[in-house]
N, C-alpha and C positions, 0 to 999 in steps of 0.2 A: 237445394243447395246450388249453387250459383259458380260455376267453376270456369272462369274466362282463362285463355289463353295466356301464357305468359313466355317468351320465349329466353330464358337464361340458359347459360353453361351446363352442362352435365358436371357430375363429380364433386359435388359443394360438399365441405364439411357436416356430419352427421346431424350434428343438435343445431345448426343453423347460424352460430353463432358468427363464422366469416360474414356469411351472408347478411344478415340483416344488420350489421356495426359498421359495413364496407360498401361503397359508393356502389353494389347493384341495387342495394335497397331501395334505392330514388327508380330504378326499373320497375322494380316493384308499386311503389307508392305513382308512380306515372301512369302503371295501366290499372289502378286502383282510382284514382283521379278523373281520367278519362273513360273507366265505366259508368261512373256515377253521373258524368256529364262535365264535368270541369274540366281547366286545364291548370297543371302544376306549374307554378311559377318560380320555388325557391322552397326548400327543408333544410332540417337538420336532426338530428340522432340526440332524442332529449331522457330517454331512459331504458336502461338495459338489466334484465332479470335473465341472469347466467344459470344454469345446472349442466356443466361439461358433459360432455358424453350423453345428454338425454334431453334437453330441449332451449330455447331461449325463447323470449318473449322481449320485444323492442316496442317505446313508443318515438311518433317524432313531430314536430311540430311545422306544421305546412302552409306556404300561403299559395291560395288554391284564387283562379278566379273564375267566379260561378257566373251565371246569366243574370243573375241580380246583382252583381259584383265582387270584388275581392273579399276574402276571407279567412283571418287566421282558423287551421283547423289541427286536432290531434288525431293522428292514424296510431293503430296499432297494430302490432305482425307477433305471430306468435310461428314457430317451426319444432318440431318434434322429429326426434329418428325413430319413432317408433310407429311416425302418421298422426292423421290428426285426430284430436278427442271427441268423443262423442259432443261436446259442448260447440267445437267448432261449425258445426252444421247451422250456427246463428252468425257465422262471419261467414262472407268471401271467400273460397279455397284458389289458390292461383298456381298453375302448375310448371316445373322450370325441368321437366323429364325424367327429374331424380329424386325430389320430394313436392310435396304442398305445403301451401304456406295459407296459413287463416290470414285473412285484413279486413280489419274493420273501423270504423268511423266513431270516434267520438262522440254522444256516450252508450254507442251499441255495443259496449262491451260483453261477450258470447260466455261471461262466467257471471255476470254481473247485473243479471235480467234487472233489476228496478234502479239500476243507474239512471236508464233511457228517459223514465221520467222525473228523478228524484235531482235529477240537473236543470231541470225549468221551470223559472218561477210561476207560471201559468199552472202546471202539473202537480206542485209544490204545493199552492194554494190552494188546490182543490184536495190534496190528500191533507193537507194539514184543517180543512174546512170539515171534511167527511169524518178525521176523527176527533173530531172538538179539541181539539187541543188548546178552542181560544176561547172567549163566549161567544163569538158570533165568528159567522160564515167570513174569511176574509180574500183578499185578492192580491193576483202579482204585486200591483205598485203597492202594496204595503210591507212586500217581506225583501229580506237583506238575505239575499242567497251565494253564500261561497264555500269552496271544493276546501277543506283542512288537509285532505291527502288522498292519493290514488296511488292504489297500486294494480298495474293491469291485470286484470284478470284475478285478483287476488282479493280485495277490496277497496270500500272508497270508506271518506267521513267526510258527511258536508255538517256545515252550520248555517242555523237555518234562524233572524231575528225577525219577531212580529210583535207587535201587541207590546214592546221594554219586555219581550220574554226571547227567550234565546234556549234552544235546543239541537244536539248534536244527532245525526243523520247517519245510522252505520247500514251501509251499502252490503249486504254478505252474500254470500255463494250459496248457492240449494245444497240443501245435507248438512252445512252447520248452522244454520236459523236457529232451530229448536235448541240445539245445545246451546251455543250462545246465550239466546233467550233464557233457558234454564240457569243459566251461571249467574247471571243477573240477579232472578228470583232467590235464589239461593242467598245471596250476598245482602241482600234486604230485609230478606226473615232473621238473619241473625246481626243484622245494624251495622256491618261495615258499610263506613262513609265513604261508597259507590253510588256512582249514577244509575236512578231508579227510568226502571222502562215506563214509558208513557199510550205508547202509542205501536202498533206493528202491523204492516201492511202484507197481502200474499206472497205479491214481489217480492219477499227478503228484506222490506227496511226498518229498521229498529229506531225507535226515536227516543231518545234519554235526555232527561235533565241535565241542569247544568251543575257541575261542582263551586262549591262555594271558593276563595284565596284564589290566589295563582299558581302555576307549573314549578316545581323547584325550580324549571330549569331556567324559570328569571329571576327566581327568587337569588339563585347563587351570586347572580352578578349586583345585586341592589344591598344598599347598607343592611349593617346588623346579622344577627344568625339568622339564617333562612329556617333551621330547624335544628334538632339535633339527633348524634345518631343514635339514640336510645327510643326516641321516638319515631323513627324509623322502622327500630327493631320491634316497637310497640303496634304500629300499624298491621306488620304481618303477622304477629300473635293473637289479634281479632278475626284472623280466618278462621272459619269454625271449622268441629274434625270432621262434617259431611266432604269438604272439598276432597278428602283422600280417597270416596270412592268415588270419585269421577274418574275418567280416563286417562291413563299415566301419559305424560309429555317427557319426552327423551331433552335428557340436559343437553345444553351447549356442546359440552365436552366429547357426547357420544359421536359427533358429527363432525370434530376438530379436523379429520383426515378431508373431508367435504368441502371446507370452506377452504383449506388449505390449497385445496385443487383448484375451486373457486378463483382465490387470489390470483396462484402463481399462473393461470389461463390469461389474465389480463397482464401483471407483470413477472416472464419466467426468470428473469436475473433474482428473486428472488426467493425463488424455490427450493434452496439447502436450507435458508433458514430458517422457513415454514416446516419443512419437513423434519428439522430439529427439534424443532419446538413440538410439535403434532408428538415424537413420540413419547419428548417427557413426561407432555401432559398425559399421553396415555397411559405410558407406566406407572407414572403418579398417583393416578387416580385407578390403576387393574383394580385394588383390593376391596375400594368402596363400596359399602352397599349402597343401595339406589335411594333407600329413606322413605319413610313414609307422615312425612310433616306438609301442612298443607302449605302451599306454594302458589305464589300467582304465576310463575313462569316468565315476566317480560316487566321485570320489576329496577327501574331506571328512573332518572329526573324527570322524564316528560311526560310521565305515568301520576308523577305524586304531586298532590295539591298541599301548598303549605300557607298558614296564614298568621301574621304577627309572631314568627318564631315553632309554629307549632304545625304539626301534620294534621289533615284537615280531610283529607280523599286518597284514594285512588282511583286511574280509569283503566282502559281496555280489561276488563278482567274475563275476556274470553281464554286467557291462556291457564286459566286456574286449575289447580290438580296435587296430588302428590309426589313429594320428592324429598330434595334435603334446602336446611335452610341456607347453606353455603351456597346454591346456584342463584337465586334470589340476588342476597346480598355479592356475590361475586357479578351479577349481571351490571348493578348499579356502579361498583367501585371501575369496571369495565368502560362503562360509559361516562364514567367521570375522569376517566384517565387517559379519554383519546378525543376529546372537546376539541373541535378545531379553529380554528380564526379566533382567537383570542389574542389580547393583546397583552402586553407586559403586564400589566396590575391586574388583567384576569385569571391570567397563568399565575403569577404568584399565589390569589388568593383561592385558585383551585388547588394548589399542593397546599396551601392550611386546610383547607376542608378537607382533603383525602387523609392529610396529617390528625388530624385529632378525630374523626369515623375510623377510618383503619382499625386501627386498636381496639373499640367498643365492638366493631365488629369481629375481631380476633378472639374477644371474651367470650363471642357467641358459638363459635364454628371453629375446626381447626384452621389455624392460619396458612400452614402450607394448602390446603383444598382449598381455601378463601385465593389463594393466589394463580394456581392451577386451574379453577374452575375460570376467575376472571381471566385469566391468556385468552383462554378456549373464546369466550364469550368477545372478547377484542379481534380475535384471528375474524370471528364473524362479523364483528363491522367494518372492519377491512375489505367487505367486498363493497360497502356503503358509495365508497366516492364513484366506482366506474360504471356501477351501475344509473348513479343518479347524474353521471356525465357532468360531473364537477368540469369548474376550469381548469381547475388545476390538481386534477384525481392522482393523477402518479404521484407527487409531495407528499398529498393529503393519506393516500395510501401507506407510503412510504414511513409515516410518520404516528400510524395506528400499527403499522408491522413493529416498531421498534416501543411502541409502549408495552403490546403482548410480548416483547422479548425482556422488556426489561423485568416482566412480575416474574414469567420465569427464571430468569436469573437469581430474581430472589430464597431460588427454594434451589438450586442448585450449587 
């Protein structure tokens, strides 16, 4: 482990959060830059994963200029008050008197071992050769390689085109491989229309087909019904009753007091009325039992594939397990109710869709926990904009805080 020098301040806030969102991090990314050999020319702070009181993890985007020339590059810094994780000893440790700090370099990510290769097409092409995924052996210039999303240290999905064939790339963390994996198989023996594993590498990387239609979440915006909510309610009814003995996922709701904290660390002027909200939903929801219906857990637009009006897929279903079917359907009507950058005739035709689902989902679940459970599940994409260092995240925040306030309002 590799532990340079770093000379900062003593006294830095605990979980690191001053520190790595506030102009010493370019201190940091400096003698990070100049270890490796480069010099820092210019960054910016392009993403922030908050847990108050106990860690932060920052990426940022850097033009570094190397001996073969300049180069956009992604750093990442992870800080902890409780030191660093065993996983760190695959980054950089840099020490400022008061704590350590991991950095590492894009795509050495220290949770993420087969990132490093599953980011280059050279690397790409020989894993995708080695496990046939094609009829013949193929090479970089024939495949279309791009990142769908990263999350530091948490995980990545690339998509990966060869051959008119196209497969998704799930990047995951040692310790949930095999589960994952198993969720999959699970999902397949009994015919829900989930992405079937293909292909799995030592490294952690999962390779899945592709779903047939499109994402609701473009379906919403393009003429005609994208779906309906009976078939909605029909897609979750295809999880068989194995998924209940998987391992229980704690709802939204058990964590409202969490993300509450979450928010009001990035904006405190809105702190009474997170913590208003935080306790109705909890009183709301004391008496509930937990349910034992099987559930995907992260059940949203960008999850369900619809085609010609009808449901057709679902993806990630590593979050699958037991619970009730109001966190499900609350997680959806959540996300359909804090859509940002819409324009007037999007916004309109998102309150008819919320307007005629509502109610069939009302039939399903009670409506006050349909509305309680959705707050909870809204309060937590309220932390979405400052983490992702929106332009304009305080609005965008601002403006997920007052849809979680408005469901609640409803039951009060």
């Amino acid at each position: 482990m590799k532990r340079p020098a770093w000379l900062g301040g003593p006294g830095k806030d605990a979980d690191g959060a001053l520190l790595l969102t506030g102009p010493e991090a370019g201190e940091l990314l400096k003698a990070a830059v100049d270890h490796a050999g480069g010099s820092l020319l210019d960054w910016h702070l392009d993403h922030v994963d908050a847990n108050p009181g106990e860690s932060t993890t920052a990426t940022y985007q850097a033009r570094v200029q190397w001996a073969s020339g300049q180069r956009q590059e992604l750093f990442g810094m992870s800080a902890r008050a409780s030191g660093p994780a065993v996983t760190d000893s695959r980054a950089d440790i840099y020490v400022d008197g008061s704590r350590e700090v991991a950095v590492w370099r894009y795509p050495d990510d220290p949770d993420l071992p087969g990132l490093s290769r599953a980011a280059y097409p050279e690397q790409m092409a020989a894993i995708i050769s080695d496990l046939n995924l094609v009829d013949t052996p193929v090479t970089a210039q024939q495949i279309n390689l791009r990142m769908i999303g990263y999350r530091p240290r948490r995980r990545a999905v690339l998509c990966v085109e060869v051959d008119n064939r196209r497969f998704y790339v799930k990047v995951l963390r040692d310790g949930i491989f095999q589960a994952t994996l198993a969720r999959h198989d699970l999902l397949t023996r009994a015919s829900v229309p989930s992405p079937r594993v293909v292909g799995t590498t030592d490294d952690n990387l999962l390779f899945l087909t592709e779903l047939p239609g499109c994402p609701l979440s473009k379906a919403l915006f393009e003429p005609g019904d994208p779906c309906t909510a009976e078939g909605l309610v029909d897609l979750l009814d295809q999880l068989p009753p194995q998924v209940c003995d998987l391992p229980r996922r704690s709802p939204w709701s058990e964590s409202v007091d969490h993300y509450c904290r979450m928010v009001a660390a990035a904006m405190p002027n809105q702190s009474e009325r997170l913590e208003r909200m935080a306790q109705i939903i909890t009183q709301g929801l004391s008496g509930v039992p937990e349910g034992n219906e099987p559930t995907h857990g992260d059940f949203h637009e960008g999850q369900i594939h619809v085609w010609n009006g009808h449901v057709c897929g679902i993806l990630d279903v590593d979050t699958i397990g037991p619970g009730r079917r109001a966190d499900d359907l609350a997680c959806l009507v959540a996300h359909l109710s804090t859509v940002q950058r819409m324009n007037a005739s999007q916004a309109n035709r998102m309150r008819q869709i919320l307007a005629a689902w509502v109610p069939v989902f009302d039939s399903r679940v009670d409506p006050i926990e349909l509305r309680l459970r959705s707050a909870a599940v809204a309060i937590s994409l309220a932390t979405g904009p400052y983490r992702s260092q929106e332009d304009h995240w305080q609005a965008e925040t601002l403006s997920i805080i007052d849809a979680a306030e408005a469901l609640v309002n409803q039951v009060v």
